[in-house]
C-alpha positions in Angstrom: 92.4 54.3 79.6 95.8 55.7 79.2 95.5 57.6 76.1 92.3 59.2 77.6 94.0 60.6 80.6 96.6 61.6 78.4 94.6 63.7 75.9 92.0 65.2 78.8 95.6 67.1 80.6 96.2 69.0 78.1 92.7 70.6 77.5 92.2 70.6 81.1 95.5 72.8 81.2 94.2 75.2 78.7 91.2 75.8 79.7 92.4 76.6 83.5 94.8 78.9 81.7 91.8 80.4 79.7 90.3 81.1 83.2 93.5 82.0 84.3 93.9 84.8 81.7 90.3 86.1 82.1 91.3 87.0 85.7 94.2 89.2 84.6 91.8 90.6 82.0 89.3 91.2 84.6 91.8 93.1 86.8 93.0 95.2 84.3 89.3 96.2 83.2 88.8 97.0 86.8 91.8 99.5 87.4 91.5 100.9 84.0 87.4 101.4 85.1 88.3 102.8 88.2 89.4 106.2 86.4 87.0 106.9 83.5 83.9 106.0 85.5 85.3 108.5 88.3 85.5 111.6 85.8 81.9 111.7 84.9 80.4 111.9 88.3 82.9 115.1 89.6 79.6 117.8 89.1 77.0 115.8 91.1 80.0 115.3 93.8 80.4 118.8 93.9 76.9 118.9 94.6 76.8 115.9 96.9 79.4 117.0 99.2 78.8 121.1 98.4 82.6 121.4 97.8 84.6 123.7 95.0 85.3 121.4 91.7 89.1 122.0 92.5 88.6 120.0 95.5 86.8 117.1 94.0 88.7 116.9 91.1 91.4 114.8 93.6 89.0 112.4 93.6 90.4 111.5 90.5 94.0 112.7 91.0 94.4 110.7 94.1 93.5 107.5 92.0 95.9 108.4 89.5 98.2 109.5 91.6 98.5 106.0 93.4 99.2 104.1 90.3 101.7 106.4 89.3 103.8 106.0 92.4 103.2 102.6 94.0 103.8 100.5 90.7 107.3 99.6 90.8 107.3 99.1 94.5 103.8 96.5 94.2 105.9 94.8 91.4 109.0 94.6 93.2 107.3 93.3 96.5 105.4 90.6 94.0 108.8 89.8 92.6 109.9 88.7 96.7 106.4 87.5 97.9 104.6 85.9 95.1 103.2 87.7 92.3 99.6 85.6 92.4 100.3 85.9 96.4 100.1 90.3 96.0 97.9 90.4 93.0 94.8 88.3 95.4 95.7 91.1 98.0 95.1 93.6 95.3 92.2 92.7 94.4 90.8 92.7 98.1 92.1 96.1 98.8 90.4 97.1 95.3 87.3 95.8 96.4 87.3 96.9 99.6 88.3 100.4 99.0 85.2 100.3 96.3 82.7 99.8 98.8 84.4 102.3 101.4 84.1 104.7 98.4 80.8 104.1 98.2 79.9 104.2 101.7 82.1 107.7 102.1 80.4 110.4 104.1 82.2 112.9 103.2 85.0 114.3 100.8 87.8 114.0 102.8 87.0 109.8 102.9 86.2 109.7 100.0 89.4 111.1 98.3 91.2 108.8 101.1 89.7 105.5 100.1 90.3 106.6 96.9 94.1 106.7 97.6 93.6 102.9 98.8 91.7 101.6 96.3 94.4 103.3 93.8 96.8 100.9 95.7 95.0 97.9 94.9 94.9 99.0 91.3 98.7 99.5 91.3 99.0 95.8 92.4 96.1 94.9 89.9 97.9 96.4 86.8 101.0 95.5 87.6 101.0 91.7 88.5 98.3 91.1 85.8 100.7 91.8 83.3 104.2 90.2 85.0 101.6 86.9 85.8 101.3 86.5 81.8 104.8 84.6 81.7 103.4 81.9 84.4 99.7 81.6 82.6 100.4 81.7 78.9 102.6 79.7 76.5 105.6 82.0 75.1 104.3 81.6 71.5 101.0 83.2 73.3 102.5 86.3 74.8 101.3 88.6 72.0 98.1 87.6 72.2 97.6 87.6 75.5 99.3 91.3 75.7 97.3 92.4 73.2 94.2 91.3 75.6 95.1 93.5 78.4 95.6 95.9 76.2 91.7 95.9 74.7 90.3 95.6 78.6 91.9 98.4 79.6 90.8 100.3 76.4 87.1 98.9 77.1 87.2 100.1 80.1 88.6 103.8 79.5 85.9 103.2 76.7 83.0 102.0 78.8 83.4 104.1 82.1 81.9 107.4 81.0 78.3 105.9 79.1 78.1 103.3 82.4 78.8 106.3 84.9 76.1 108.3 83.3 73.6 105.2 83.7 74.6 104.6 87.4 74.6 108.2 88.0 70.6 109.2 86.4 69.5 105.7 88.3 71.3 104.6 91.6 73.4 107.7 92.0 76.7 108.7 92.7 77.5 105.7 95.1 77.2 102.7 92.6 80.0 104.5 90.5 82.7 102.6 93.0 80.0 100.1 94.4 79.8 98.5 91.2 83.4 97.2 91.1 82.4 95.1 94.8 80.9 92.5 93.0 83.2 92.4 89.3 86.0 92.8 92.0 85.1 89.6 94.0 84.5 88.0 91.0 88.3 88.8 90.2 89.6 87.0 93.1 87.7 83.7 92.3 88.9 83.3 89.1 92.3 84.4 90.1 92.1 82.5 93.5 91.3 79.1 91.6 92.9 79.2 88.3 96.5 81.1 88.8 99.5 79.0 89.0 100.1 79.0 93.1 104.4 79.8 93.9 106.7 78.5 96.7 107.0 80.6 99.9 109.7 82.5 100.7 109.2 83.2 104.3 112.6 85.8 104.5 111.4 88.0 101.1 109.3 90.4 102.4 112.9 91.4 104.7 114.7 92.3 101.9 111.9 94.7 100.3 113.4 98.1 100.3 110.8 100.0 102.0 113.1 103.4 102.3 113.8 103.6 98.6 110.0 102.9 97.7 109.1 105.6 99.6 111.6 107.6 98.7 110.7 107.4 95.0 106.9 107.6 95.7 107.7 111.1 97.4 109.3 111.8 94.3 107.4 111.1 91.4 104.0 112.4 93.6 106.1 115.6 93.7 106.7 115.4 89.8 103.1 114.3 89.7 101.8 117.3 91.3 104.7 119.6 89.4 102.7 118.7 85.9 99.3 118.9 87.4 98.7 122.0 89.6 98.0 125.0 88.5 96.1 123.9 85.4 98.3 124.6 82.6 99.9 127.3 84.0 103.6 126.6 85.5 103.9 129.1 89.3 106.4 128.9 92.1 104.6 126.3 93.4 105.4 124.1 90.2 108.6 124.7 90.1 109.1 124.1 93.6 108.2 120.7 93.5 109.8 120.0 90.4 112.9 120.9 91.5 111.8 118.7 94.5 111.2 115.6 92.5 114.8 116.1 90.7 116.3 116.3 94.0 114.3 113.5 95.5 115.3 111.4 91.6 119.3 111.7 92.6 119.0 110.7 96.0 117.1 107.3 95.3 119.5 106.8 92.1 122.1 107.5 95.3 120.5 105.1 97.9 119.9 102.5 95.1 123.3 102.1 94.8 124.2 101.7 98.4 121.4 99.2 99.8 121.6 95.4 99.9 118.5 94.8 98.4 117.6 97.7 95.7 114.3 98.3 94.4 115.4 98.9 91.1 118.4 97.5 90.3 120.1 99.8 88.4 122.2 97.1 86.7 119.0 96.7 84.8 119.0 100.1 82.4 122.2 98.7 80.9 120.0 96.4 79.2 119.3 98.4 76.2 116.0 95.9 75.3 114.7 97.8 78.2 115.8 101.1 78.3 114.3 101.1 74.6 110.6 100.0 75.9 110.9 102.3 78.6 111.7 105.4 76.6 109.5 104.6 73.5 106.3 103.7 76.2 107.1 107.5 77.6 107.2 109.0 74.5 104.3 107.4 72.7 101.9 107.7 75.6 102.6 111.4 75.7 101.6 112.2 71.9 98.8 110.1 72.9 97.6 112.4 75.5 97.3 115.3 73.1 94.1 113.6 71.8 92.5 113.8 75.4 94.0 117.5 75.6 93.6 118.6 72.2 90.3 116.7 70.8 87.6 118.6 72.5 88.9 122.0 72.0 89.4 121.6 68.6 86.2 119.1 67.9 83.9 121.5 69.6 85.5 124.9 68.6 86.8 124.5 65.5 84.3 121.8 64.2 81.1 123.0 66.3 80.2 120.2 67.3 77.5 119.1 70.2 79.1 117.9 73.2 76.9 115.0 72.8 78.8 114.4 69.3 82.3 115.5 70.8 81.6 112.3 73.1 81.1 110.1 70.2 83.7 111.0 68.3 86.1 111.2 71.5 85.1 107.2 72.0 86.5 106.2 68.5 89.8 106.4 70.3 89.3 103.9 72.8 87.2 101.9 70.9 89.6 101.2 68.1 92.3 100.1 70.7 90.2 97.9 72.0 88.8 96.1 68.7 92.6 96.2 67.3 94.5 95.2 70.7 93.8 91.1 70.2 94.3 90.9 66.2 97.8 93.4 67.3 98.7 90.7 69.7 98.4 88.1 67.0 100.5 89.9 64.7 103.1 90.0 67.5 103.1 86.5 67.5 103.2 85.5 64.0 105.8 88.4 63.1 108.1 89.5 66.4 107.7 91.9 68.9 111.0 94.2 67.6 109.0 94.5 63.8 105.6 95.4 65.0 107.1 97.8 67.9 108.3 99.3 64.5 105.7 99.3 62.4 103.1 100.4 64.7 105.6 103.9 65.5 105.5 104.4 61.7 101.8 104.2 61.5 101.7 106.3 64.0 103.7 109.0 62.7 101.8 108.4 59.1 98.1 109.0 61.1 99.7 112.2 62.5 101.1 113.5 59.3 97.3 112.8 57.7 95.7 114.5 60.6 98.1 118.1 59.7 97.4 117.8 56.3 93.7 117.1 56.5 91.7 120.8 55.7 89.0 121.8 58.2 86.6 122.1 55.8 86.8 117.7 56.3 85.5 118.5 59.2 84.7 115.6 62.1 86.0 112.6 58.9 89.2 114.7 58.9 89.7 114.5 62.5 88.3 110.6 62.6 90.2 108.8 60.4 93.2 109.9 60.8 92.2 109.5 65.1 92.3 105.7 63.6 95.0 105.3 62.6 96.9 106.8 65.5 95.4 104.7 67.8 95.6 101.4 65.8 99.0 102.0 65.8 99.5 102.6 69.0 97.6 99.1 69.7 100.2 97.4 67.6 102.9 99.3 69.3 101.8 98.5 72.9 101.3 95.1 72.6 104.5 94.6 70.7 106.4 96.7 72.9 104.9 95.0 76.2 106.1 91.6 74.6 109.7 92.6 74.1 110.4 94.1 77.4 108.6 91.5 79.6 109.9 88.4 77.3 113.8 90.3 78.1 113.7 90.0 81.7 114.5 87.4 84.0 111.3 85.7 85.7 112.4 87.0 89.3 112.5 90.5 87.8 109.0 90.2 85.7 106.9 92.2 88.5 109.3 95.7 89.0 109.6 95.2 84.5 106.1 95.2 84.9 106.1 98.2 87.5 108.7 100.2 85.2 106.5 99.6 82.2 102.7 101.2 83.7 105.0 104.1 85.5 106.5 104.9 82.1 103.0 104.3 80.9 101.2 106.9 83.6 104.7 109.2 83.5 104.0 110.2 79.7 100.1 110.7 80.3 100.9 113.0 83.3 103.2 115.0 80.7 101.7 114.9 77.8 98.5 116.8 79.8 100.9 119.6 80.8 103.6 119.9 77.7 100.9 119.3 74.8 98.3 121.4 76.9 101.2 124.3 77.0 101.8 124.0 73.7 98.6 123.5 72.2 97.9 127.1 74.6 100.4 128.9 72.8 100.2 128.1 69.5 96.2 128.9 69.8 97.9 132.3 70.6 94.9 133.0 72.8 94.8 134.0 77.0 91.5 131.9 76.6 90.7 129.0 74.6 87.7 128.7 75.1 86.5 131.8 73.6 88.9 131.7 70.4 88.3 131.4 66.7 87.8 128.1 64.9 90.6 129.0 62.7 92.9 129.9 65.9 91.9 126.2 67.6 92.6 125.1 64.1 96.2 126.3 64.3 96.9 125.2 67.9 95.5 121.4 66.7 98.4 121.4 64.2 101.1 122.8 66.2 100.2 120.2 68.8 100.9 117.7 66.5 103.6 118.9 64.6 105.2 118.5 68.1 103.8 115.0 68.5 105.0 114.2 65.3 108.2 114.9 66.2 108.2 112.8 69.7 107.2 110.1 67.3 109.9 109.8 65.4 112.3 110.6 68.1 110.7 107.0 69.3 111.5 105.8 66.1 114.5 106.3 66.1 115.2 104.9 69.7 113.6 101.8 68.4 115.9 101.3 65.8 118.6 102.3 67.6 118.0 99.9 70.5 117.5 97.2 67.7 121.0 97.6 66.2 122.7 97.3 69.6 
């Protein structure tokens, strides 16, 4: 009778933190969804709402905006209120912003609850990935890394082919109505299976609400500095880049005045951190140059379909995700400081490939080396992840967490603008569109010869921060 009770717990403990896990992978599918399956349906919103395509394209960019700014503040407050607490909360702002995206009667709602359900998928990204301490074992954490990392690949992957379904059959509206139901389903799992926390009835008084608005102000300012203008850098830009500088010194400034920081600065003088943050930044933004880069040069250079620059556009993702589990376990078997490592080096050996591949390869030249990149960067993401997250103490995991995505989303939002400048002017053409396949050529390989470059630079950050 004994021994039976005794050998049922610990199955029944695994398979609750089986369940457990799925929810976090759930979320993480869902906020990675909520962006791809957006971009495809921007020309039938343009007819829907008979708007310009500069205005609709916010639906997006007030998604991504969102997630870029509210991270570390929804990781922070998760830290004082209860990470499984704020991450059930996300999920019901996701869900319900969803259907009032759906239900939108116009633009200007729609971009609104857009803004909202960007909020939720903040929360959603952030606590999924500071909640893997409390749902895995420690010998796990790779692994389970590695998972989030393949969900939110499958769904970068999967939103443009399921977009296009919804769009020819239900229309526009099932694009955000479709993540009411996966959303709910989200909460369940999460509701029943995650570890429940104590109370603490005095947190949400020491959240710093002034500095987390203060730095939202300034990296939407930053945001909006890389973004506007579409590649080309105007007053405006500048303006609010010199905004978001200004805004950067006076939270530093605040930070170190208030009680109860957001970001405790104390932190960055952990140099396991500062080392994730830095290498996340840097690798994210080469990453980007093959979303800024690949259809130029697969459709001008190789002259290819569109339907055939989709396909071999989706390699990307779907590498990432088939490699991010397998990457995890390698974390586990090998360390986290190795693999961060290793997966840089494979990185920087897909790149050099890819500038030493000739055109007349055409799409395999462009493919295989595309594999490489992006298995590495599996490796490295998962590894990296592990290292920072395993450094920090539990109370901090949610603003680590936070720190991680916004390094995540801060590369991406650079990469588009300083790859997208670069790749313009070593094209040497006022209009891309309309230049040579040798020209495109050139601008692929001075992109990357750049990239190349931010690679090893993350190298060698890596194995500086090792030695210390």
């Amino acid at each position: 009778m004994h021994s039976t009770t005794a050998t049922s717990a610990p199955s029944e403990r695994t398979t609750g933190s089986k369940w457990a896990l799925a929810s976090l992978a759930l979320a993480t599918l869902l906020a990675s969804l909520g962006t791809s399956i957006a971009n495809v349906g921007l020309p039938t919103l343009v007819d829907a709402f008979g708007a310009r395509f500069q205005d609709v394209q916010w639906v997006v960019l007030a998604y991504l905006l969102a997630i870029t700014t509210l991270s570390v503040g929804a990781g922070r407050l998760g830290d004082l209120l209860g990470r499984r607490r704020l991450l059930l909360a996300g999920l019901l702002v996701f869900s319900g912003a969803s259907a009032l995206c759906g239900l939108a009667p116009s633009l200007g709602w729609l971009i609104g609850a857009r803004v909202l359900q960007g909020l939720g998928a903040a929360t959603m990204m952030t606590l999924a990935m500071a909640l893997i301490g409390e749902t895995v074992p420690r010998e796990k954490t790779g692994s389970a890394m590695g998972l989030l990392g393949t969900l939110s690949a499958i769904g970068t992957a999967l939103g443009p082919s399921l977009g296009g379904l919804l769009l020819a059959g239900p229309g526009w509206r099932a694009l955000f109505l479709v993540n009411l139901p996966l959303g709910l389903l989200a909460f369940a799992l999460a509701w029943r299976h995650l570890p429940r926390q104590p109370r603490n009835a005095d947190a949400a008084a020491h959240f710093d609400s002034p500095g987390t608005l203060l730095l939202a102000l300034t990296l939407t300012a930053y945001a909006l500095a890389m973004t506007l203008g579409r590649g080309h850098f105007g007053a405006l830009n500048g303006g609010l880049l010199l905004a978001a500088c200004l805004g950067g010194s006076l939270f530093i400034q605040f930070e170190k005045r208030t009680a109860s920081p957001l970001l405790r600065l104390a932190m960055f003088r952990d140099p396991l951190l500062r080392t994730g943050l830095a290498t996340g930044a840097l690798v994210t933004t080469v990453l980007m140059a093959t979303l800024v880069v690949g259809p130029f040069y697969l459709a001008g250079a190789l002259q290819l379909t569109p339907a055939r620059v989709g396909l071999a556009m989706a390699c990307g993702p779907l590498v990432t995700a088939l490699m991010g589990v397998p990457a995890g376990s390698l974390v586990d078997r090998l360390g986290a400081a190795p693999m961060v490592r290793v997966g840089l080096m494979g990185m920087a050996l897909a790149i050099t490939a890819l500038l030493l591949m000739p055109l007349s390869l055409g799409v395999l030249g462009y493919i295989l080396p595309l594999t490489g990149l992006t298995a590495g960067y599996a490796l490295f993401q998962a590894a990296n992840n592990t290292a920072v997250m395993a450094g920090v103490e539990a109370t901090q995991r949610g603003v680590a967490s936070g720190l991680l995505n916004l390094s995540r989303n801060l590369g991406l939002v650079t990469g588009a603008a300083a790859l997208g400048a670069v790749f313009a002017f070593a094209t040497a053409s006022d209009d891309i569109s309309r230049a040579a396949p040798e020209a495109i050529a050139a601008g692929m390989r001075g992109t990357f010869l750049v990239a190349l470059g931010l690679i090893l630079l993350a190298l060698v950050i890596a194995l500086a921060g090792r030695r210390r």
